[in-house]
TIRO-2110 file (N, C-alpha, C; in Angstrom, 1 decimal):
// TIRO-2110
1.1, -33.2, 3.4, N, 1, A
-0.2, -32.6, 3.1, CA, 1, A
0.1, -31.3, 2.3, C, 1, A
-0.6, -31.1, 1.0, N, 2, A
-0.6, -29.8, 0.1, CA, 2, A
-0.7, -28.5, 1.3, C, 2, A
0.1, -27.3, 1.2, N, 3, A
-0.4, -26.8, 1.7, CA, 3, A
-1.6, -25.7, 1.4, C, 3, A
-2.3, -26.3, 0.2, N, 4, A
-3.7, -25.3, -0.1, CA, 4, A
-4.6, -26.4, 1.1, C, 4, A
-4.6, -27.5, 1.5, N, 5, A
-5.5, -28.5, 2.0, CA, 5, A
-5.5, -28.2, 3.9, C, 5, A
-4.6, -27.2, 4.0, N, 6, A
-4.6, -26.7, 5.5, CA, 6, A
-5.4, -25.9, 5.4, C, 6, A
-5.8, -26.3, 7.0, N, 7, A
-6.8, -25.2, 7.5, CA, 7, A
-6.2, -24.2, 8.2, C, 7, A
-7.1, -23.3, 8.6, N, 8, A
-6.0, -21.8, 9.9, CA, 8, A
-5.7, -22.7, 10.9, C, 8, A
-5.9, -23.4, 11.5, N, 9, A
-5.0, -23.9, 12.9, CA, 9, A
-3.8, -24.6, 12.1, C, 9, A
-3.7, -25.3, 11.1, N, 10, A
-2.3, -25.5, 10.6, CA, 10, A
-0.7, -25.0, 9.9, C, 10, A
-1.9, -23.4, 9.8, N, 11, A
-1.3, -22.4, 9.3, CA, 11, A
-1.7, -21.5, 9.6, C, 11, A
-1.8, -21.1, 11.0, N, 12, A
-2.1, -19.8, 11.8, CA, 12, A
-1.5, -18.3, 11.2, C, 12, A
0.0, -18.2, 11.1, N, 13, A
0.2, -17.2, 10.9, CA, 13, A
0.9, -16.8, 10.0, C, 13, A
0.5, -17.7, 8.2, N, 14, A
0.6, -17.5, 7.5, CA, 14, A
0.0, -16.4, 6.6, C, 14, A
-1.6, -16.3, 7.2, N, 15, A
-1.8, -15.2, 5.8, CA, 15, A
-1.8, -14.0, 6.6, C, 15, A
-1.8, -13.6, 8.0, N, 16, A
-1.2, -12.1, 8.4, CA, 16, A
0.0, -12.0, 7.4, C, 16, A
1.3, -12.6, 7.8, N, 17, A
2.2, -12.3, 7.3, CA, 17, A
2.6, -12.4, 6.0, C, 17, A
1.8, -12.7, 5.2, N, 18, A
1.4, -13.0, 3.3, CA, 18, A
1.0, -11.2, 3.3, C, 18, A
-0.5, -11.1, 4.0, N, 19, A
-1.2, -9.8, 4.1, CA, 19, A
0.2, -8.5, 4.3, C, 19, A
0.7, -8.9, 5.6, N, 20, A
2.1, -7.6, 5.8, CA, 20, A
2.8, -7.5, 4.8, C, 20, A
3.2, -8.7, 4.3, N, 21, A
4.8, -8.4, 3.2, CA, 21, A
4.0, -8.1, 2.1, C, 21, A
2.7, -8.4, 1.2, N, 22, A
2.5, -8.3, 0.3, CA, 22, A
2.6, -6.4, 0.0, C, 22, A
2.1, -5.6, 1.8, N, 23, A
2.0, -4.2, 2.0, CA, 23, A
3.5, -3.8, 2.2, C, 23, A
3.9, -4.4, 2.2, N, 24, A
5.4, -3.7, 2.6, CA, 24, A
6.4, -3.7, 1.5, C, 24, A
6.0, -4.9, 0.4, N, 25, A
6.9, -4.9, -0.8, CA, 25, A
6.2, -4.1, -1.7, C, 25, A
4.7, -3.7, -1.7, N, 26, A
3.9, -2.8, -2.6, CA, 26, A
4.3, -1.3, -2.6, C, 26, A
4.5, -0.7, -1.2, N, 27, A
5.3, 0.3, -0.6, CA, 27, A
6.5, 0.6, -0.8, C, 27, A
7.0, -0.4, -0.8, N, 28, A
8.6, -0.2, -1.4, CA, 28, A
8.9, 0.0, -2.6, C, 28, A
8.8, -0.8, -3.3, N, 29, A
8.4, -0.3, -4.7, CA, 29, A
7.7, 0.7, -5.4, C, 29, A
6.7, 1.5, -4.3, N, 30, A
6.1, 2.5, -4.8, CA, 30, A
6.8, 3.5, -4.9, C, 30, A
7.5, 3.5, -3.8, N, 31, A
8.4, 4.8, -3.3, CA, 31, A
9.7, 4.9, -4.7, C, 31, A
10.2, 3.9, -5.1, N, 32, A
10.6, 4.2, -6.0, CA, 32, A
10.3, 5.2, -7.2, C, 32, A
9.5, 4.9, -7.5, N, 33, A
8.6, 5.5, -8.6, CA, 33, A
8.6, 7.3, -7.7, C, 33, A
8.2, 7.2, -6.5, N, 34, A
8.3, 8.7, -6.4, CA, 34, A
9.3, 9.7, -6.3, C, 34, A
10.7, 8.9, -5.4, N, 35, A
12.4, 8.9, -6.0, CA, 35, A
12.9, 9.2, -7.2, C, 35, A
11.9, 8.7, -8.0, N, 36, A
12.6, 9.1, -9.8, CA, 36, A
11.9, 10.3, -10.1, C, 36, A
10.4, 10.5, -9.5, N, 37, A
9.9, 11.7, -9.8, CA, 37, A
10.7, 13.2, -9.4, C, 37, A
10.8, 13.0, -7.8, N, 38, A
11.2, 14.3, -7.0, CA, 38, A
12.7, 14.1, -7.3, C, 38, A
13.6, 13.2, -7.1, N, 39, A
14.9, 13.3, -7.1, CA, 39, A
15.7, 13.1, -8.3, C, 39, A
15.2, 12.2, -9.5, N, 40, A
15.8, 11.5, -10.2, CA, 40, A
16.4, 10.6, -10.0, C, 40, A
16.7, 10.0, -9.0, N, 41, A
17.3, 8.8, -8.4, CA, 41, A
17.0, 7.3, -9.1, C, 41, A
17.4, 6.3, -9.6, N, 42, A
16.8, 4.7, -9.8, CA, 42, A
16.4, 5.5, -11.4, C, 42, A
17.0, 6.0, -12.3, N, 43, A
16.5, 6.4, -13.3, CA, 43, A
17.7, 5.6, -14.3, C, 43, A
17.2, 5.1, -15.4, N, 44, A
18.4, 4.2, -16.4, CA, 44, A
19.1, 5.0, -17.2, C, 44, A
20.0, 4.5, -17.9, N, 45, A
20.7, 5.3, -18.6, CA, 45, A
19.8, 5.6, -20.0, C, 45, A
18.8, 5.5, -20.4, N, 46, A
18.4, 5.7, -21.1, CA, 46, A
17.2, 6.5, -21.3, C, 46, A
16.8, 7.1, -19.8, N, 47, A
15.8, 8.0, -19.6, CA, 47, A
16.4, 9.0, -19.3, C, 47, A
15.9, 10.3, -19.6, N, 48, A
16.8, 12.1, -19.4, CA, 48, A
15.8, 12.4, -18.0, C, 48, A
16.7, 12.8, -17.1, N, 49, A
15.8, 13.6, -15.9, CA, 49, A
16.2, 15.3, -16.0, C, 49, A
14.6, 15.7, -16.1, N, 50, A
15.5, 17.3, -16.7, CA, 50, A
14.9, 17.9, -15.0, C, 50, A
15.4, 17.4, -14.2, N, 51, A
15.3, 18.3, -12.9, CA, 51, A
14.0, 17.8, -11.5, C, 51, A
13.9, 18.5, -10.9, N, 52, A
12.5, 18.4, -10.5, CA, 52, A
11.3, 18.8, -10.5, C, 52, A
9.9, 18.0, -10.9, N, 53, A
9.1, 18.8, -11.7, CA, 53, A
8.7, 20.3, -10.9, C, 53, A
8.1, 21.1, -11.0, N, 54, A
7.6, 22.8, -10.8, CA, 54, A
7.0, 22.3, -9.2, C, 54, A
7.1, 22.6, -8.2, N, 55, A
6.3, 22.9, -6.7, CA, 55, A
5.1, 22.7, -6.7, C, 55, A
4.3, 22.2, -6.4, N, 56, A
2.5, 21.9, -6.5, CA, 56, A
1.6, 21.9, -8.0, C, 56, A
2.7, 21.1, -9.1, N, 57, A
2.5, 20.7, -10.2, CA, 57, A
2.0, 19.1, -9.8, C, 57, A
0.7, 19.1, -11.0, N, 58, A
0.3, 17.5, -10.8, CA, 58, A
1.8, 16.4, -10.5, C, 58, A
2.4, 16.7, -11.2, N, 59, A
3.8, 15.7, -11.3, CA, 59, A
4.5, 15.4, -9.4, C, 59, A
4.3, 16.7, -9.5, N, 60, A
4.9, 17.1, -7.7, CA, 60, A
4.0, 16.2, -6.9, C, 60, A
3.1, 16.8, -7.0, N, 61, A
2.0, 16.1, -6.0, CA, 61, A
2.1, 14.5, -6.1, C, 61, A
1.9, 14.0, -7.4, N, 62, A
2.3, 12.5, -8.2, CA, 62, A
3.4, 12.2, -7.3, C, 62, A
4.5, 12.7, -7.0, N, 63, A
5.9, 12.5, -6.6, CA, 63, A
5.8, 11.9, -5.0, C, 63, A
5.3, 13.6, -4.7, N, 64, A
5.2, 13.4, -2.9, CA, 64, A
4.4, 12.1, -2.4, C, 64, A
3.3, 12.2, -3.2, N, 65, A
2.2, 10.9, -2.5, CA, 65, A
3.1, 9.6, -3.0, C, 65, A
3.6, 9.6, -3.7, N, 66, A
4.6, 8.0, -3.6, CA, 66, A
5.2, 7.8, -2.9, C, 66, A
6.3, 8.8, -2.5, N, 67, A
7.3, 9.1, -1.7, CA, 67, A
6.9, 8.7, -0.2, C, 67, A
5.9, 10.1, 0.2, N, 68, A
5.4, 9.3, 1.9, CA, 68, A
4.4, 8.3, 1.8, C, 68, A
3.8, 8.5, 0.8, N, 69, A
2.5, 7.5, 0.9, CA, 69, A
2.9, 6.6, 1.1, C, 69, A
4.2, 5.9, 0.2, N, 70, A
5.0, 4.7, 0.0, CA, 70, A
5.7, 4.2, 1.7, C, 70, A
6.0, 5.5, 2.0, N, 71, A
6.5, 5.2, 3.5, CA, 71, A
5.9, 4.8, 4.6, C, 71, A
4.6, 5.5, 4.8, N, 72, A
3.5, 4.6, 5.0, CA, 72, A
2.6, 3.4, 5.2, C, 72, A
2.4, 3.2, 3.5, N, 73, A
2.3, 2.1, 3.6, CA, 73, A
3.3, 0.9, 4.1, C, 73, A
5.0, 1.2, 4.0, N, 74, A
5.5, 0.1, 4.9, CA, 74, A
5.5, 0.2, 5.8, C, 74, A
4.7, 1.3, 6.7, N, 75, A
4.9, 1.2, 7.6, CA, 75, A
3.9, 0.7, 8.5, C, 75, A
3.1, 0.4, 7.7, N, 76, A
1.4, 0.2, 7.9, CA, 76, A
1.0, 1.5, 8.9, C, 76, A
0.8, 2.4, 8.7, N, 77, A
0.7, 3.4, 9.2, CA, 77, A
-0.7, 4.6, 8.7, C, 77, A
-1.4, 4.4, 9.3, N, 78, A
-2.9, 4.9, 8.5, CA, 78, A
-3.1, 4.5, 7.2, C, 78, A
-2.8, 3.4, 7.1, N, 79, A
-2.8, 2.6, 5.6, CA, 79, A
-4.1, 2.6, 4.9, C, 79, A
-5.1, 2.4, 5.7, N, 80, A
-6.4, 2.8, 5.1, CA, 80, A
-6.3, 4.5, 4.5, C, 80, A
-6.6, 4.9, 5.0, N, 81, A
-6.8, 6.6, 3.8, CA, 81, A
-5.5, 6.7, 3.4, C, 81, A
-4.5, 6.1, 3.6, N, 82, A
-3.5, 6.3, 2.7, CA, 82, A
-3.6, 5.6, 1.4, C, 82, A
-4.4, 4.0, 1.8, N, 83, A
-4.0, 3.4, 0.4, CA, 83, A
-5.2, 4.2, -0.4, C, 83, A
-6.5, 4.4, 0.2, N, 84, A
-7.8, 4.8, -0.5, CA, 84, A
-7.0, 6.0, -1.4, C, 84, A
-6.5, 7.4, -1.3, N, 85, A
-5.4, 8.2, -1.8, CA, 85, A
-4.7, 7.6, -2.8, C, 85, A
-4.0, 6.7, -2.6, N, 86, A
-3.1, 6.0, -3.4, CA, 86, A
-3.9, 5.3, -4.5, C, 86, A
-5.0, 4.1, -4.5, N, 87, A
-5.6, 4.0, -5.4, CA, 87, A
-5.9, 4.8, -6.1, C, 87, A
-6.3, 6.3, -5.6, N, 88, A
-7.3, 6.6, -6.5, CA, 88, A
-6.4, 7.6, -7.4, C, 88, A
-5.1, 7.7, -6.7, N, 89, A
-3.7, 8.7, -7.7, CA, 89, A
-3.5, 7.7, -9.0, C, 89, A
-3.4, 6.5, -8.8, N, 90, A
-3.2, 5.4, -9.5, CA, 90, A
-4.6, 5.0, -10.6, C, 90, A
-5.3, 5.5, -10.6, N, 91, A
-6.6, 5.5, -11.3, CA, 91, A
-6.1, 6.7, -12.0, C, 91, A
-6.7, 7.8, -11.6, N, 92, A
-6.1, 9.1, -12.2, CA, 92, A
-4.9, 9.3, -13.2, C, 92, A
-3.7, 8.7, -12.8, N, 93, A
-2.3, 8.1, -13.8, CA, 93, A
-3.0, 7.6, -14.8, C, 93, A
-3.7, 6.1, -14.4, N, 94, A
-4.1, 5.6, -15.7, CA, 94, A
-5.0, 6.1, -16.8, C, 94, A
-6.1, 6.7, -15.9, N, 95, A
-6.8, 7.4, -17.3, CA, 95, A
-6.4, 8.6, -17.7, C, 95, A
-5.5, 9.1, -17.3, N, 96, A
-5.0, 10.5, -17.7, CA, 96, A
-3.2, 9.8, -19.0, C, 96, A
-3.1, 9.2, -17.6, N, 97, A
-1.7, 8.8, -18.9, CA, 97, A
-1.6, 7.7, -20.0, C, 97, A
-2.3, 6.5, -19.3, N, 98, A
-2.2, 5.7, -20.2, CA, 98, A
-3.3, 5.1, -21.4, C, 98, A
-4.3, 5.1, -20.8, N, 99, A
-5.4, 4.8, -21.6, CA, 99, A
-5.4, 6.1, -22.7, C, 99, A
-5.3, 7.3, -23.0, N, 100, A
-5.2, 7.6, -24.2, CA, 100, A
-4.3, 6.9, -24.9, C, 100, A
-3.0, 6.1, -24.8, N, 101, A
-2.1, 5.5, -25.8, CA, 101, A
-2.9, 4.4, -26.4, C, 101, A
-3.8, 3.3, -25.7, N, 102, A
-4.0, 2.5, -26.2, CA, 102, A
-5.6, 1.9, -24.8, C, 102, A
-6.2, 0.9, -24.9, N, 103, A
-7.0, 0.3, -24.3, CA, 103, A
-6.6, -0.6, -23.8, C, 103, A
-5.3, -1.1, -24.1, N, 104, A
-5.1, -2.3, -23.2, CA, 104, A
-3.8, -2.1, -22.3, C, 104, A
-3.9, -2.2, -21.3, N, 105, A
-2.6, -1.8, -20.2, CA, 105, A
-1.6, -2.6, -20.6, C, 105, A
-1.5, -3.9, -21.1, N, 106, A
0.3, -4.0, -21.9, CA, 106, A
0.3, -3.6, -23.2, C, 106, A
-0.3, -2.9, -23.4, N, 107, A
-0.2, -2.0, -25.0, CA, 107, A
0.2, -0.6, -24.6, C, 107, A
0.1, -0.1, -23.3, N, 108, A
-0.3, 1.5, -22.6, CA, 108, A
0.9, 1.3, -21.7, C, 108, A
1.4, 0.6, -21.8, N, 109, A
2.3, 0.5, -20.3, CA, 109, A
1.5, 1.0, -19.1, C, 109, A
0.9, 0.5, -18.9, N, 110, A
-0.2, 0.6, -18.0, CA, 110, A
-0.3, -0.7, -16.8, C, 110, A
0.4, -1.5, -17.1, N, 111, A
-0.3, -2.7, -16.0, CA, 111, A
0.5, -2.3, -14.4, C, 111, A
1.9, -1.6, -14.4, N, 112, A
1.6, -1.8, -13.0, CA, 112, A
1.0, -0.5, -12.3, C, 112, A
0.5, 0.3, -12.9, N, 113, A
-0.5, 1.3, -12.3, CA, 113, A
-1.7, 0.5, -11.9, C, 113, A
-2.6, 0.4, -12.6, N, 114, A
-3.9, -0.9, -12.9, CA, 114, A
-3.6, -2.1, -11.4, C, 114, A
-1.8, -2.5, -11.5, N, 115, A
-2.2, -3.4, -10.1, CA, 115, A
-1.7, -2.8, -8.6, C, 115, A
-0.8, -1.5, -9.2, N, 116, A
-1.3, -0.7, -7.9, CA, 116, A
-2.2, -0.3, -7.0, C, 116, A
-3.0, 0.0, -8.3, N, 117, A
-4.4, 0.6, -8.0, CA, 117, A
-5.3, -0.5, -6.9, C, 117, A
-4.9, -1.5, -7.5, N, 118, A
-6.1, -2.5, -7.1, CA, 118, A
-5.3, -3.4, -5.9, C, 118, A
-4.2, -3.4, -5.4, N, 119, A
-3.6, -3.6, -4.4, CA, 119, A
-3.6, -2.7, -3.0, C, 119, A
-3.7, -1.3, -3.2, N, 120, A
-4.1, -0.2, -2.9, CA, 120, A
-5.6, -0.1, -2.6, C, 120, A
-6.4, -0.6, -3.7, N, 121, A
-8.0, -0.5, -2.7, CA, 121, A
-7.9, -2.0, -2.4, C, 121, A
-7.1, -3.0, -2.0, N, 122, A
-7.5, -4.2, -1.4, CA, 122, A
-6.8, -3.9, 0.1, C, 122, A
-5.7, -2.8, 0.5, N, 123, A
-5.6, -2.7, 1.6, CA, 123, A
-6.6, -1.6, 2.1, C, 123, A
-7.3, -1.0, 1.4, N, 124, A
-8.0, 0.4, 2.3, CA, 124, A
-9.1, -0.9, 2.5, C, 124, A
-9.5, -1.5, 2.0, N, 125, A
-10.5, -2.6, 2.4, CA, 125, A
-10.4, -3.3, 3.6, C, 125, A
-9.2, -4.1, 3.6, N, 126, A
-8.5, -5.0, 4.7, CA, 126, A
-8.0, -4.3, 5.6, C, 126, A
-7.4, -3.2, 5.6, N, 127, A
-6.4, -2.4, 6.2, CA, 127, A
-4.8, -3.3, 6.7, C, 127, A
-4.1, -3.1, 7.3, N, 128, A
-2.4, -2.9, 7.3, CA, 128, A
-1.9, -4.6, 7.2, C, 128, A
-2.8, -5.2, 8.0, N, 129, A
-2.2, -6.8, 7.9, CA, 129, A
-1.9, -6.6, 10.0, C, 129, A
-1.6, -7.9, 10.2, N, 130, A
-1.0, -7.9, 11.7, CA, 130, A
0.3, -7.6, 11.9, C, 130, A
1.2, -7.1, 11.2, N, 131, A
2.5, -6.7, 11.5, CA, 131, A
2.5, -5.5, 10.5, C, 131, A
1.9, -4.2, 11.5, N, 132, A
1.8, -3.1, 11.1, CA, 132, A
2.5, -2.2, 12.4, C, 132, A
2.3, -0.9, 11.7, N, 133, A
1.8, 0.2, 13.3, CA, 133, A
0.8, 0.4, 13.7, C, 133, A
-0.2, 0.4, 12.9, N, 134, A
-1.5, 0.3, 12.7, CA, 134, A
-2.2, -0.9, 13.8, C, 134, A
-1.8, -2.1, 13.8, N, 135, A
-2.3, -3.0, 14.5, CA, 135, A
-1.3, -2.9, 16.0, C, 135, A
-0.5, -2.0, 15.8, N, 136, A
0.3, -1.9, 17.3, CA, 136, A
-0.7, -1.1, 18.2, C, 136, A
-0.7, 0.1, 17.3, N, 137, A
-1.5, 1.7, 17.9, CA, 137, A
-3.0, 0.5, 18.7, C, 137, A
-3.5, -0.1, 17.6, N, 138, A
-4.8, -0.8, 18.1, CA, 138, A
-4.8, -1.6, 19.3, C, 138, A
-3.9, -2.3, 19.5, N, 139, A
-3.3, -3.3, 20.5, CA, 139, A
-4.0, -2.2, 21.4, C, 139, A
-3.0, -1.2, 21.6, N, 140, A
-2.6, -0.3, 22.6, CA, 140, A
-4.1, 0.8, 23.4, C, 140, A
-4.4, 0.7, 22.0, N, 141, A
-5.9, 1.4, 22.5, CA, 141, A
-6.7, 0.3, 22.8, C, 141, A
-6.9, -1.0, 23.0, N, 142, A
-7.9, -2.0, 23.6, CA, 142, A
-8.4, -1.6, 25.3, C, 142, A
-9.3, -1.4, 25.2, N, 143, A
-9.2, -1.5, 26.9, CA, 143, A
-8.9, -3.0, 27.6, C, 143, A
-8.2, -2.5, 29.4, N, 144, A
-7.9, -3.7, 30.1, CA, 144, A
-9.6, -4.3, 31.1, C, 144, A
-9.2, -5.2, 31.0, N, 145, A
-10.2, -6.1, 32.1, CA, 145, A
-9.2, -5.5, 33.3, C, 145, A
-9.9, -6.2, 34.6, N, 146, A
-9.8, -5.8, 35.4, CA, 146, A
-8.6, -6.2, 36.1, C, 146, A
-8.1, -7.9, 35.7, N, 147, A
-6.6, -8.3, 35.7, CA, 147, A
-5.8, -7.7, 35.2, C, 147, A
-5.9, -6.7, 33.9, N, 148, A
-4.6, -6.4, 33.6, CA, 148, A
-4.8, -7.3, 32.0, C, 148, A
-5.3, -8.2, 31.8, N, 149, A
-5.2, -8.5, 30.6, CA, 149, A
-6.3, -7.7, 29.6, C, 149, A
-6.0, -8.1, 28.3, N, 150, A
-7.7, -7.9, 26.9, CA, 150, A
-8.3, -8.6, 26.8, C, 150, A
-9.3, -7.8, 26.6, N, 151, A
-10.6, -8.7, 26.5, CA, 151, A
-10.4, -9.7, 25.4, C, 151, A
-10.7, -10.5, 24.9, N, 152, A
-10.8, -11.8, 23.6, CA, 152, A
-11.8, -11.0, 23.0, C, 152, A
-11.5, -11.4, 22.0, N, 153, A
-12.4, -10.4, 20.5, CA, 153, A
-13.5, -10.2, 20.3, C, 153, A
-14.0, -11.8, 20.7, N, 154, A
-15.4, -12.1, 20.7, CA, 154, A
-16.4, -11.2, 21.9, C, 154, A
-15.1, -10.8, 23.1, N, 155, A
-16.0, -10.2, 24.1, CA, 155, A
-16.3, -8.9, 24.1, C, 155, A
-14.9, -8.3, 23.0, N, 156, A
-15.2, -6.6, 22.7, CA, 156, A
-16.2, -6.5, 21.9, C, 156, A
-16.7, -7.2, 20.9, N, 157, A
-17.6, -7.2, 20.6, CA, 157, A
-19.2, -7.1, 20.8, C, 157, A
-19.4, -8.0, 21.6, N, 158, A
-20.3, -8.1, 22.2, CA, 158, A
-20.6, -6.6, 23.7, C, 158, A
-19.8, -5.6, 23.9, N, 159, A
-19.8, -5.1, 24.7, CA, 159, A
-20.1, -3.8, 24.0, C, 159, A
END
């Protein structure tokens, strides 16, 4: 059987864990980008790092929020107002940096800001995935029934 022709009972815990790693490799990779900012680190031979930019300079701020934000997000860790932040740094980059060079993001070097951006508002929407901290913290704050177990979803709901 294709596996686009399964349903969720045949592939239960496929798209959490699609949802987590897609947040966890977006994160990682982010952080890079803010490594090259603040430290110059992951920088090629062919780009000059003349230091680290000025203390509470747009650049700085650009840096820090990749940096933890990046941390964050793998950690799924208030991933909602982190990524909403993150998108909207990622907007900001593009119309301030790239879109003056040109209109089209592989003309502007622009595309992986553009799919940052839009990876970043697809988790402030969805929030962390089920292999987060986020979904741990939640676990943890459910209230117990009176056995000692959680309630089933459908019942917190309704209450």
């Amino acid at each position: 059987m294709l596996f686009s022709q399964m349903d969720e009972t045949q592939r239960p815990g496929w798209p959490g864990a699609i949802h987590s790693l897609l947040r966890v490799i977006t994160g990682a990779l982010f952080i890079q980008h803010g490594v090259q900012k603040l430290f110059g680190l992951l920088v090629s031979a062919h780009q000059t790092w003349n230091g680290p930019p000025p203390v509470f300079s747009q650049f700085w701020f650009a840096g820090v929020l990749e940096v933890f934000g990046g941390i964050l997000i793998v950690l799924g860790l208030f991933t909602r107002p982190v990524a909403f932040l993150l998108s909207g740094e990622m907007a900001v980059a593009y119309f301030q940096a790239h879109l003056p060079r040109n209109f089209w993001p592989v003309l502007n070097g622009g595309e992986n800001v553009v799919l940052f951006c839009f990876v970043f508002l697809y988790l402030f929407v969805t929030g962390a995935g089920p292999y987060s901290v986020d979904a741990l913290l939640r676990t943890r704050r459910q209230p117990r029934t009176v056995t000692g177990s959680r309630p089933l979803s459908h019942e917190r709901q309704m209450t």
